[in-house]
C-alpha positions in Angstrom: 105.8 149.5 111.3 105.1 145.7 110.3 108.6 145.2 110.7 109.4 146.4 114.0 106.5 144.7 115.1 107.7 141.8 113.9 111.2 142.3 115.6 110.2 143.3 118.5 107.9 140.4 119.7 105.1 143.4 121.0 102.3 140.9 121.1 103.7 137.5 120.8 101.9 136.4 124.1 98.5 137.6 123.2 98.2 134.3 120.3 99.2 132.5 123.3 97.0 130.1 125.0 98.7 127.4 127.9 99.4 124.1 126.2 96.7 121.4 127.6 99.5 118.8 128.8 100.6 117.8 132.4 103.9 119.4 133.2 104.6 120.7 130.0 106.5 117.3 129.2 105.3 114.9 126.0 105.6 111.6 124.4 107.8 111.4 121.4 110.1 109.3 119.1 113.5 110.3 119.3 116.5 108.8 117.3 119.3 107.6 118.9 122.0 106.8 115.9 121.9 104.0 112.9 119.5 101.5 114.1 119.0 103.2 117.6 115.4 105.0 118.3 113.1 105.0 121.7 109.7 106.4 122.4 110.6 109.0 125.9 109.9 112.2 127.5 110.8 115.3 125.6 109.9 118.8 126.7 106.8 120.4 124.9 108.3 122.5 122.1 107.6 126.3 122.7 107.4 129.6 119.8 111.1 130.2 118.8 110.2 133.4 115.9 106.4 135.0 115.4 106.0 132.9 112.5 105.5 129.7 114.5 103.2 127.8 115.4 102.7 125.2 118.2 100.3 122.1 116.2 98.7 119.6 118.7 99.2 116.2 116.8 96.1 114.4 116.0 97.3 111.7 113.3 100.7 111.0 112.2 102.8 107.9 110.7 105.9 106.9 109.4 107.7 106.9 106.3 110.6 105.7 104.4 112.5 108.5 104.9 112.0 107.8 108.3 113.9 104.2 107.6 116.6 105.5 105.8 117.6 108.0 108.8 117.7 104.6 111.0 120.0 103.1 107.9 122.7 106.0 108.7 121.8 107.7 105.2 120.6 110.9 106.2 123.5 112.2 107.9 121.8 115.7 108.6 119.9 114.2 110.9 121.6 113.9 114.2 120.8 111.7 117.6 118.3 113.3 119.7 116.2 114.5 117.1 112.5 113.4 117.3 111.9 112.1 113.9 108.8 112.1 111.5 107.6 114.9 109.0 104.0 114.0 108.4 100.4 114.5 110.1 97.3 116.2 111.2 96.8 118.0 113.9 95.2 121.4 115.6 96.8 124.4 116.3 97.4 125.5 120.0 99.7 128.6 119.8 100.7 130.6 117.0 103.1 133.8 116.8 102.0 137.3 116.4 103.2 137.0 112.6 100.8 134.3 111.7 98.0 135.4 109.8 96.7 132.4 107.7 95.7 130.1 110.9 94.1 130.8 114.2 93.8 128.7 117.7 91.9 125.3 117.5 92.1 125.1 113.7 92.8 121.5 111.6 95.5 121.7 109.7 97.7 119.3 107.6 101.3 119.4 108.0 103.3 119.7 104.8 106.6 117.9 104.8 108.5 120.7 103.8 108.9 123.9 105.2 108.7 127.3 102.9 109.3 130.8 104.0 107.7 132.0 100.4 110.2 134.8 100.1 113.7 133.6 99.3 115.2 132.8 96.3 114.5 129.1 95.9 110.9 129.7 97.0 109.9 132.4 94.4 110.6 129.7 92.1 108.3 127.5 94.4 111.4 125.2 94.9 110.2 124.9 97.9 112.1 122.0 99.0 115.6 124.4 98.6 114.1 127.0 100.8 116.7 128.8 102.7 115.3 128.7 105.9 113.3 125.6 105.6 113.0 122.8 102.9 113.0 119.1 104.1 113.8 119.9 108.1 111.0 118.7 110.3 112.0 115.4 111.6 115.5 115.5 110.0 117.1 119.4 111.1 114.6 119.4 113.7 112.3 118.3 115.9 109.1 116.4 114.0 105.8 115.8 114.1 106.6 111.7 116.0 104.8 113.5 119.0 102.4 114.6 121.1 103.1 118.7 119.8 105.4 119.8 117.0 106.7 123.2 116.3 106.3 124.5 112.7 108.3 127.8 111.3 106.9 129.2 108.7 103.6 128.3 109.5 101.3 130.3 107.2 103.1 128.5 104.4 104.0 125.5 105.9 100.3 124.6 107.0 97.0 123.7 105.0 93.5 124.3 106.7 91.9 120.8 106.3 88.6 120.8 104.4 85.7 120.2 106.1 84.0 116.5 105.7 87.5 115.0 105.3 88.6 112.2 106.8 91.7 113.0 108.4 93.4 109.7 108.6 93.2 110.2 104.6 94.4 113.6 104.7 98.2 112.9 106.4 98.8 110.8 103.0 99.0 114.5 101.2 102.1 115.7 103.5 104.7 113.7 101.9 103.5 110.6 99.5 101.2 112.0 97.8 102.8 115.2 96.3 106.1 112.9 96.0 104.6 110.3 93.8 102.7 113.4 92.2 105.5 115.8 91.6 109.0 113.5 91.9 107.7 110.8 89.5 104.5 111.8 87.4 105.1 115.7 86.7 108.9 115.2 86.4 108.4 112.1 84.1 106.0 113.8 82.0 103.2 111.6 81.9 100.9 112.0 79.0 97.8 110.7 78.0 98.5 107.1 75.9 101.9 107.0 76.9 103.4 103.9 78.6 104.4 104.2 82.3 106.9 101.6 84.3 106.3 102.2 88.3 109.6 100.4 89.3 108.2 99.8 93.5 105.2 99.1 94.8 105.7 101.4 97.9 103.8 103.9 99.5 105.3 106.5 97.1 105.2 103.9 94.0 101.4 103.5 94.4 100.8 107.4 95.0 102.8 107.7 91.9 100.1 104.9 90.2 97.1 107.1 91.6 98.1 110.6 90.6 99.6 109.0 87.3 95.6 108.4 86.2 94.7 112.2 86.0 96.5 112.7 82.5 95.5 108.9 81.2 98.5 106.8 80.0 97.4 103.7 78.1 99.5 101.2 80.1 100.7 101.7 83.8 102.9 98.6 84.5 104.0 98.5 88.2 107.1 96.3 89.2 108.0 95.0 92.8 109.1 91.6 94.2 106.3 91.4 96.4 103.4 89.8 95.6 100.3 91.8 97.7 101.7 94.8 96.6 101.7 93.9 93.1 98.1 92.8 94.1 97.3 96.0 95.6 98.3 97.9 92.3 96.2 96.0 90.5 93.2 97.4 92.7 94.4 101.0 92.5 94.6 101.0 88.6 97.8 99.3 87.7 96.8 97.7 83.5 99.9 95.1 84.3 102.1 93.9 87.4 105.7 92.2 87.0 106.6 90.0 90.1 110.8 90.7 89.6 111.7 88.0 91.4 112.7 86.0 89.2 115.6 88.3 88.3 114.0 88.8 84.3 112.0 92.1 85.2 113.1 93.7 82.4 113.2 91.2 79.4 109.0 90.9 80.8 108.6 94.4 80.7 110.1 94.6 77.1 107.4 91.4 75.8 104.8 94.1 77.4 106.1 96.5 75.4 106.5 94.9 71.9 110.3 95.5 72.2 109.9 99.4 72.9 110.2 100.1 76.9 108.0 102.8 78.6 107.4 106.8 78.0 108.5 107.3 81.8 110.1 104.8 83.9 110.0 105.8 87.3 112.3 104.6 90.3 110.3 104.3 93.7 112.7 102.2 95.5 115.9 104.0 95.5 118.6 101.4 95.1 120.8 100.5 92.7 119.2 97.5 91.1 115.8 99.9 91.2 117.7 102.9 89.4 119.7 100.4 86.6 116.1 98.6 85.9 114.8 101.8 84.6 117.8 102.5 82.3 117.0 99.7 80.6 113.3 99.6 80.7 113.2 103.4 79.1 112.2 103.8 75.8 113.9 106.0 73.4 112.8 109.8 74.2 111.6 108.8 77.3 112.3 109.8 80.7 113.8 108.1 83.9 112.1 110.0 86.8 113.8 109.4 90.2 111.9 109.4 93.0 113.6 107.1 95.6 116.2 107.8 98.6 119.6 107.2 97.5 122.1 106.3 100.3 124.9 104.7 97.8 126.3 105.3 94.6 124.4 104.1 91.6 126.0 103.6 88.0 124.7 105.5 84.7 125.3 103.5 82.0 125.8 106.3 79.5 127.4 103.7 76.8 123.7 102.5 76.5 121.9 105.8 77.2 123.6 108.6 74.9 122.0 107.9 72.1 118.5 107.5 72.7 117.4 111.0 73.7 116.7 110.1 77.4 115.9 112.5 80.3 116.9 112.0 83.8 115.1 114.1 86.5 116.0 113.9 90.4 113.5 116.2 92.7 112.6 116.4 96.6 109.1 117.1 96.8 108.1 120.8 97.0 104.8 120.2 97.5 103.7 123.0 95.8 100.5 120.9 94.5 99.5 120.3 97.2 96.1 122.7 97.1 94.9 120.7 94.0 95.3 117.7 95.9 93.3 118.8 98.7 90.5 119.6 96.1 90.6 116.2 94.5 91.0 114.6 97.7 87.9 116.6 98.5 85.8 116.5 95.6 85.9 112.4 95.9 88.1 112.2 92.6 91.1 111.0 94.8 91.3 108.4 98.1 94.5 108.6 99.6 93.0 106.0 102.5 93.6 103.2 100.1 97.1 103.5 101.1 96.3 103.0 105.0 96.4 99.6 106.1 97.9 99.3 109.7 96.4 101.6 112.7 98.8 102.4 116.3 98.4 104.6 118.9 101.6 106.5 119.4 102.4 104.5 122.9 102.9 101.8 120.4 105.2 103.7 118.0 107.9 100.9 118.8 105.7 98.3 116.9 104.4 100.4 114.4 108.1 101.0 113.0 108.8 97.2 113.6 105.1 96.8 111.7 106.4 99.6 108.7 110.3 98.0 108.7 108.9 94.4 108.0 106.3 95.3 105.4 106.8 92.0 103.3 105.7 89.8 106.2 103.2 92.3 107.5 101.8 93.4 104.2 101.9 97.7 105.9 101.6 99.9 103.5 101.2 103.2 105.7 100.3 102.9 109.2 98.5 105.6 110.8 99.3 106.6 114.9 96.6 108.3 116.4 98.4 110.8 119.1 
């Protein structure tokens, strides 16, 4: 019965409420090719299957993924497509299949999309899901706008707790988890150990702050920009190196007594990010990867075969992302650290320009309020 209900759409209208904007048309970023993107009119985005649901934006912002599509590196993502795959918002329409979230509800938007019933998402890879994984903003339409439509809803949205600020809150659908999962589970973090945080990013310093639940002795954070490093230092960082001076690693090493670091991880995503962690790695340790790639990197296995090193790659499931909401909750976690630029989203144009040119305007994350 469930499932010919489910086929045959019986009562998808009766979820239905109309959507409170002028002519059914809205505001949203839309890219437009390599180095091409405009803020325009796009039609509101309406139920396509009975698990979606319609999300009225409240809070969004933008992320590097969001640069390296404008770099031409994320070649699933086609012109037209409104980016962004973060934010907060309240629901406005949801299909007769949705059974986790109701009308007017807060929710957070996760950055990936799970059905919770194919192969890849029994295993909670998430990320690999067959009819989801990394899509909004990049297979289709994301949350750079006044409404966004989420499939998959009941596992692709997170009731937001009460007393939270939201602002906060759109840190946990990307960063957070990818810091938390991509660099500090996969690099197996452990108390006393020594970490190397090779980027001083949004994702680097998530990584740093979810990095202090399991107590390594030394976190040592790397970047060639000086208020970041400075920032680090504030969030928990025991030592900065300011690589700009192109000996990075030899200073890492003095840190060290000779030895390297437990887990080295790569926030950047470049080669010269990816080839300082093979050498900053300590024997038995791991090189966790948590950058965007767009080129080719070397692996110097002539230096590495020997010493009993693990390499881990991951996209962010963000299958952890319940136990952030409860430390984000509980106090033991503040993800608005992070925020340092605020834009409405008539003035997503400078907000990118803001994000792009982060060395002169010291952004970490910027938040747009829709």
């Amino acid at each position: 019965m469930a499932y010919q209900s489910l086929l045959g759409h019986s009562t998808l209208l009766a979820n239905l409420r109309p959507l409170e904007c002028s002519a059914e048309r809205m505001k949203a970023l839309v890219y437009h090719g390599p180095g091409k993107k405009m803020l325009e009119d796009r039609p509101v985005p309406v139920l396509q299957a009975p698990t979606d649901a319609i999300v009225r934006m409240t809070h969004t912002t933008i992320c590097g993924s969001d640069l390296h599509i404008l770099k031409g590196d994320v070649p699933s993502c086609i012109p037209g497509r409104i980016l962004g795959h973060e934010g907060v918002g309240v629901v406005e329409r949801i299909g007769d299949a949705v059974t986790g979230f109701k009308v007017g509800d807060t929710v957070l938007i996760s950055c990936i999309t799970a059905c919770g019933k194919c192969e890849y998402c029994r295993r909670a890879m998430y990320s690999h899901c067959t009819t989801g994984g990394w899509i909004l903003g990049n297979e289709i339409d994301g949350t750079q706008a006044e409404f966004v439509r989420i499939p998959h809803a009941d596992l692709s949205l997170y009731n937001a707790p009460a007393k939270v600020d939201l602002e906060a809150l759109v840190m946990l659908s990307d960063i957070l988890p990818t810091g938390f999962e991509c660099g500090v589970l996969n690099g197996k973090v452990a108390p006393g150990s020594t970490v190397v945080i090779v980027g001083a990013g949004p994702v680097g310093l998530s990584a740093l702050l979810t990095a202090r639940f399991f107590s390594p002795a030394e976190i040592i954070v790397v970047d060639l920009d000086q208020n970041r490093l400075d920032v680090a230092r504030s969030l928990g960082a025991t030592q900065t190196i300011n690589g700009t001076d192109g000996h990075a690693v030899e200073t890492l090493m003095k840190l060290t007594g000779g030895r390297g670091a437990d887990t080295a991880m790569d926030a950047v995503g470049v080669p010269a990010s990816f080839l300082s962690c093979e050498e900053m790695v300590a024997a038995g340790g791991t090189i966790a990867n948590i950058g965007v790639h767009g080129v080719k990197v070397d692996l110097h296995l002539e230096r590495l075969w020997s010493r009993n090193i693990t390499i881990t790659t991951r996209l962010v499931d963000t299958s952890t992302l319940p136990m952030l909401l409860k430390t984000v909750r509980s106090g033991r976690l503040n993800p608005a650290l992070l925020i340092t630029h605020h834009f409405q989203l008539a003035e997503m144009m400078a907000a990118y320009d803001t994000f792009a040119h982060a060395a002169d305007t010291k952004a970490l994350k910027v938040i747009v309020t829709v």
